[in-house]
Structures are given as C-alpha cells and as structure tokens.
C-alpha positions as CSV (number, residue, x, y, z in Angstrom):
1,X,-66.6,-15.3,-124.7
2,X,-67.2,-11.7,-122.8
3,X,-68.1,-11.2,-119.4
4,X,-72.2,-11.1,-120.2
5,X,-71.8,-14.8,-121.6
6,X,-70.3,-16.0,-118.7
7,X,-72.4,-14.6,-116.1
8,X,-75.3,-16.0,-117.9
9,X,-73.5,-19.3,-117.7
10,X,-73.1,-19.0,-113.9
11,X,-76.7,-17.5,-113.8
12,X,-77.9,-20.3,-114.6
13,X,-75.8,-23.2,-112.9
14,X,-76.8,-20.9,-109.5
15,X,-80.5,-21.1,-110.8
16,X,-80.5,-25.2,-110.6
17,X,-79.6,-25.2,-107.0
18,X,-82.4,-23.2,-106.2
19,X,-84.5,-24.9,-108.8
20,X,-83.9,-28.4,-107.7
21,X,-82.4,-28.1,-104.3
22,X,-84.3,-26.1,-102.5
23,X,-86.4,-28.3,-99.5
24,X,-83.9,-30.8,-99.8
25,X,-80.6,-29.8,-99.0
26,X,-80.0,-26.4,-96.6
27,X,-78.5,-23.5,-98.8
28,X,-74.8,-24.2,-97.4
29,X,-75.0,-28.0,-98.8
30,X,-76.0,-26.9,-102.4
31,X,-72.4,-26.4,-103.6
32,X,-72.1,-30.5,-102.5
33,X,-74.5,-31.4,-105.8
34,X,-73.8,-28.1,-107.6
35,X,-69.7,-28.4,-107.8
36,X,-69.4,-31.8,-108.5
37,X,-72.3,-31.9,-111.6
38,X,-70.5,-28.6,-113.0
39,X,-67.6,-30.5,-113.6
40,X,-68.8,-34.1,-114.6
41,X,-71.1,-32.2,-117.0
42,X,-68.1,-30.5,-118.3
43,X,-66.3,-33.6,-119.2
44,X,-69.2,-35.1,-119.9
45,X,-69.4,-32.5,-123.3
46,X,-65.7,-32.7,-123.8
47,X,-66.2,-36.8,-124.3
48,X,-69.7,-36.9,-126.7
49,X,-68.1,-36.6,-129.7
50,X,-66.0,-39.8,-129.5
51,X,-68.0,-41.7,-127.4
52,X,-69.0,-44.0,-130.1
53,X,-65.8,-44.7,-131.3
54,X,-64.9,-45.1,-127.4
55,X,-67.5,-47.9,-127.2
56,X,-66.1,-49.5,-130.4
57,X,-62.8,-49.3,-129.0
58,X,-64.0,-51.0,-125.4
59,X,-65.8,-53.5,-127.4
60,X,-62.5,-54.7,-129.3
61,X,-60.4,-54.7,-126.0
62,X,-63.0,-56.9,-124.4
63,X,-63.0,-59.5,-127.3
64,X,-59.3,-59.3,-127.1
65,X,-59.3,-59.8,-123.1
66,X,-57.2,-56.5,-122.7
67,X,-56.9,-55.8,-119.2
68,X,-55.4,-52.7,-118.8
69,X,-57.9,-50.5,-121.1
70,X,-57.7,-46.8,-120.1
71,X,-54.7,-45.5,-121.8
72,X,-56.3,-46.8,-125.5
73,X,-59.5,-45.5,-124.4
74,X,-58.3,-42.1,-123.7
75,X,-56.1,-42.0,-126.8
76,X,-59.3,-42.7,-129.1
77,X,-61.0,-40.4,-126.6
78,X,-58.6,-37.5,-127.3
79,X,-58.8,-36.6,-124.0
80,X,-56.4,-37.2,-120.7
81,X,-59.5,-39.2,-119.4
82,X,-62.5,-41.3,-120.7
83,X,-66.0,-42.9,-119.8
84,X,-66.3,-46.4,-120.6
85,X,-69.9,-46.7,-119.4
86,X,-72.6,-47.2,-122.2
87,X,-74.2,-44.0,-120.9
88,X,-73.3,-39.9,-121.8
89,X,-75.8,-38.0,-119.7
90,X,-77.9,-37.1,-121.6
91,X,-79.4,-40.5,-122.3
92,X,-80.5,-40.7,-118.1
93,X,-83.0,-38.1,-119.0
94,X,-85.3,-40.4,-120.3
95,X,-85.1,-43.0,-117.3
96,X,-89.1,-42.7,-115.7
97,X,-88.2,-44.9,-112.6
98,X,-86.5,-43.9,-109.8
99,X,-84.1,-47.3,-109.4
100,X,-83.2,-46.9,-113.1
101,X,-82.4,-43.6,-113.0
102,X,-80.0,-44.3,-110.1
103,X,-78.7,-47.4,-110.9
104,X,-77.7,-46.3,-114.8
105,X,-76.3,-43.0,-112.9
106,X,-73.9,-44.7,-110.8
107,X,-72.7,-47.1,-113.8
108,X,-71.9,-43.9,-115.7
109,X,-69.9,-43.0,-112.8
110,X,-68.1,-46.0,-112.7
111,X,-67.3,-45.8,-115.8
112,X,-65.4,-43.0,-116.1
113,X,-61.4,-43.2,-116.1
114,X,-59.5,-43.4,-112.7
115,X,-58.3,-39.7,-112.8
116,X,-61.9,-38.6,-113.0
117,X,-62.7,-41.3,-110.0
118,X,-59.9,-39.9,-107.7
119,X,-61.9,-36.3,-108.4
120,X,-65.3,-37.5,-107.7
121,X,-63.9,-39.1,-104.3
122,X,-62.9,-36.0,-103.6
123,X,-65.8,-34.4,-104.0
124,X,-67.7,-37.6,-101.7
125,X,-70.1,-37.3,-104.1
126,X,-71.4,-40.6,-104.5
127,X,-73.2,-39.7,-101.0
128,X,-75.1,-37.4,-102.4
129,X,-76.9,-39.8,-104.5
130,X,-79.3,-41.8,-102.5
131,X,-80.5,-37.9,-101.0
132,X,-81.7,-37.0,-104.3
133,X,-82.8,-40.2,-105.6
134,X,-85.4,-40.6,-102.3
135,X,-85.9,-36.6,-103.2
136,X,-86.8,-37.6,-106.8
137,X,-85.0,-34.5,-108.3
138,X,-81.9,-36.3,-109.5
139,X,-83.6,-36.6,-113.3
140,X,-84.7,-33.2,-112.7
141,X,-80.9,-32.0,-112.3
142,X,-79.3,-34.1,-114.7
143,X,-82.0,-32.6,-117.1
144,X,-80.9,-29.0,-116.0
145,X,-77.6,-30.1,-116.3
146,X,-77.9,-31.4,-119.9
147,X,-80.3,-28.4,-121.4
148,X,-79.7,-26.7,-124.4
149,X,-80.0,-23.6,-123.2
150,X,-76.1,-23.7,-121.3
151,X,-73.0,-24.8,-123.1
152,X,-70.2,-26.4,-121.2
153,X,-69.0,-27.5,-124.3
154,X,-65.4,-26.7,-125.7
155,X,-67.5,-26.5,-129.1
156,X,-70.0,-23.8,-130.1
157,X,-73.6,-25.0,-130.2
158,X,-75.1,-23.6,-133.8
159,X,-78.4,-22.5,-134.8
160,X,-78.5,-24.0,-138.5
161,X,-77.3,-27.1,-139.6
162,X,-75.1,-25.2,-142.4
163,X,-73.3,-23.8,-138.7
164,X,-72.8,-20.5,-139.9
165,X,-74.6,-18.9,-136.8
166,X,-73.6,-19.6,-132.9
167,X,-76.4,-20.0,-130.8
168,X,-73.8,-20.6,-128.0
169,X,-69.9,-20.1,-128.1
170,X,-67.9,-22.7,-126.7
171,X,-66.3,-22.8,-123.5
172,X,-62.1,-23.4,-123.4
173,X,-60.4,-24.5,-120.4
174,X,-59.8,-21.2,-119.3
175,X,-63.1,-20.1,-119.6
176,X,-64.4,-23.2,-117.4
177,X,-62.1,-22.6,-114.6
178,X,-63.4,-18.5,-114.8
179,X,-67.1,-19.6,-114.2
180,X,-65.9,-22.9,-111.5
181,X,-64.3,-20.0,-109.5
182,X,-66.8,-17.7,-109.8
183,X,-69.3,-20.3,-108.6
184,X,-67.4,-21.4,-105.3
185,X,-67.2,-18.2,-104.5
186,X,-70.8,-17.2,-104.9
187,X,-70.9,-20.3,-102.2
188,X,-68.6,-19.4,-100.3
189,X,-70.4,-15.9,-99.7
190,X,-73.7,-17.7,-99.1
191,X,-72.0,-19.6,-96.4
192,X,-70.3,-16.1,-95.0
193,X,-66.5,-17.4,-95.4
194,X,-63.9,-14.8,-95.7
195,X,-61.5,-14.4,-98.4
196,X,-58.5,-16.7,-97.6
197,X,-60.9,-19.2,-96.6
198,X,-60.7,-20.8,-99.9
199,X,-58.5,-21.1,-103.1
200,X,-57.1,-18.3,-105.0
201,X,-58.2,-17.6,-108.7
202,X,-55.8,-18.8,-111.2
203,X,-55.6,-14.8,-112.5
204,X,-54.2,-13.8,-109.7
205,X,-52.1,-17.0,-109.0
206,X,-50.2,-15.7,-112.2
207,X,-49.7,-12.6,-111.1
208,X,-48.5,-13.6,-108.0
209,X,-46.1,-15.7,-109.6
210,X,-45.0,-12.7,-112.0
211,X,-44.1,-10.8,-109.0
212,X,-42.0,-13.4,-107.5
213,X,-39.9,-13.9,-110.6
214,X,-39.7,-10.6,-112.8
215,X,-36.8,-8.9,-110.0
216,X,-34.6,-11.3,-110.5
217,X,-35.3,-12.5,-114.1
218,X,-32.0,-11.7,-114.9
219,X,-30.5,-13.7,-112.8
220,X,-32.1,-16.9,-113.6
221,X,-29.9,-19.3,-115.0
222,X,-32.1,-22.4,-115.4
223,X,-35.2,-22.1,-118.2
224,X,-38.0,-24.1,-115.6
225,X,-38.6,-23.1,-112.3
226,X,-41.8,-23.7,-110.1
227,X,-43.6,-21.5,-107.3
228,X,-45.7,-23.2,-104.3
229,X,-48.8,-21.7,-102.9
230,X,-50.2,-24.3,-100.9
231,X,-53.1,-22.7,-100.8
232,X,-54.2,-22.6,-104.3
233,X,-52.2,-26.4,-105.1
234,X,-55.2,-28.3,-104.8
235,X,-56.9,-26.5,-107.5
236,X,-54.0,-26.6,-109.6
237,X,-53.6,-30.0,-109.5
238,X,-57.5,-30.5,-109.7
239,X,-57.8,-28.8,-113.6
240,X,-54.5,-30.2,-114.5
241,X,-56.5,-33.8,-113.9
242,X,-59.6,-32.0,-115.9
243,X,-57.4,-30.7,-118.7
C-alpha cells in the first residue's frame, strides 16, 4: 500500500468525525469516538470471515456446558482474540430504533474476548455511548465505519467476483498501526500538544532501538535482549493485544 492509499484511508476516518461529530462533541473530544471505532472496526474485519464458524463453535461449547470458552473460540477464530456476540457490525446498520441500536451495540461489545475488553476500558469507551445514542448519530457512525468505500481489512476488497481486480488493497498490521499513528497525531495537533506529549511511532522506536544496540553488537553474548522506552510501552503492548 503507498503513501496516497493511506492518506486516503486517514482522509476519510478524519472526515467521520467531522461528519458525525460535529455539534455534539467539541473538536478535542472527537479522538474519544474516533480512536476507539478505528480499532474495533479493525478487528471487527479481521474476525468476519470466521464468524460463522465462531458461532457454530459457541453453540457446541454451550450444549457441552464449557465454561471457559475463549481459547477454542480464538483458535477457530484464527485470531489472538474473538467476538462471541451474534452481531459483526455491519449487521447494526440496519437497526431503525434508537434502543435497539444501542442495546445490540453494547452486546457486541460484550462479546468480544477479554483482551479486547481490557482495550476498550482503556479507551472508557462505553461512556461514550449513551452521548451518541441521545445524539442519534451512533447508526450514522457505525455506517461510516462499515462503508465500502474504506478497507480496514487485512484482505483486499475486489471489484469482480472472478477477484482478479482490487478495488481496495488490504491493510497488514503494519500498515494499521501507520494510519492509527497518523490519526492521533492529526489529534493531537488539533488539540495543540507538542511532540513528546504523546507516544512515539513504532518507525522510529526501531531506530532508536538500532542505535542502542549496533555499537556494541559485537559484544553481545546472549541472542534476546529488550530495550524500555516508557514512553512508547503502552502502545507497544496495545498492538501486541491487537495482533
């Protein structure tokens, strides 16, 4: 994916905030819905494929009164994490009224795994939800959210069924963390925070960490070793979760 693809990725994510947020939440509380959607839509993509075969899965271990469900989940899931709701996102788009909407919403939060919980806690994003809900412009983000014209999707979107022509590439774990960065710090300028204010990008992270070790490569005896930048551990840790 080249630099035009993800600016047009960003582009857009930025345009929902003003789309949908605008008269309800002041320009420095947009990245508080913004954020968190970027990355639940992101795993949200990431799960679609096997979500049936999830559901078949929960169904079983129900029957079978397993308890402790999430590590068979995520195994059929393929992922590190899972959603166990009966919900992907895109199904809340059709939900007309407003207690529905929110109700179904906050199942499908619930039902993701507990390493996704401990990320939306995080974020305190469940207290965003009655604000847009009594704004009537959750549907109206989830729907911006879930449009076919942005990919968050490790898969490419095609334009034929025979898939020989990519409308949209897919987006690899790199490639997410390149356009999440970029977007906190498009916030982080709105809300006129200096550098150092917020976490490093992972590009230069590596680099930083190249500098520590390559003068005394040769004199490293062990074959792991780990470098702490407090300041950049919490995002670390936060796509190590996502991963």
């Amino acid at each position: 994916m080249d630099n035009q693809e993800y600016n047009s990725i960003v582009s857009f994510i930025w345009g929902i905030a003003d789309d949908c947020l605008r008269d309800v939440y002041v320009r420095g509380k947009y990245r508080d819905v913004i954020l968190p959607m970027t990355v639940i839509r992101r795993l949200d993509a990431m799960l679609e494929e096997k979500k049936a075969a999830v559901l078949e899965m929960k169904k079983q271990l129900d029957a079978a009164k397993i308890d402790n469900q999430w590590p068979a989940l995520c195994n059929v899931a393929g992922q590190a994490f899972c959603n166990a709701s009966p919900f992907l996102l895109k199904d809340l788009t059709s939900r007309g009224k407003k207690q529905t909407l929110e109700a179904d919403f906050k199942a499908y939060l619930d039902g993701f795994s507990p390493n996704v919980q401990e990320i939306l806690d995080k974020f305190k994003f469940r207290d965003q939800i009655k604000t847009m809900v009594d704004a009537d412009i959750l549907g109206s983000v989830i729907d911006k959210f879930t449009s076919s014209d942005i990919n968050l999707s490790p898969e490419p979107v095609y334009k034929d069924a025979e898939k020989t022509i990519v409308k949209l590439p897919g987006l690899d774990n790199h490639g997410m963390g390149t356009i999440f960065e970029e977007l906190i710090r498009r916030f982080n300028e709105e809300n006129n925070e200096e550098a150092g204010e917020h976490w490093t990008p992972r590009d230069v992270v590596e680099l930083m960490a190249d500098l520590a070790f390559y003068p005394v490569q040769d004199k490293i005896k062990d074959a792991t070793y780990s470098c702490y930048e407090q300041r950049c551990l919490g995002l670390i840790q936060y796509w190590e979760r996502c991963a």
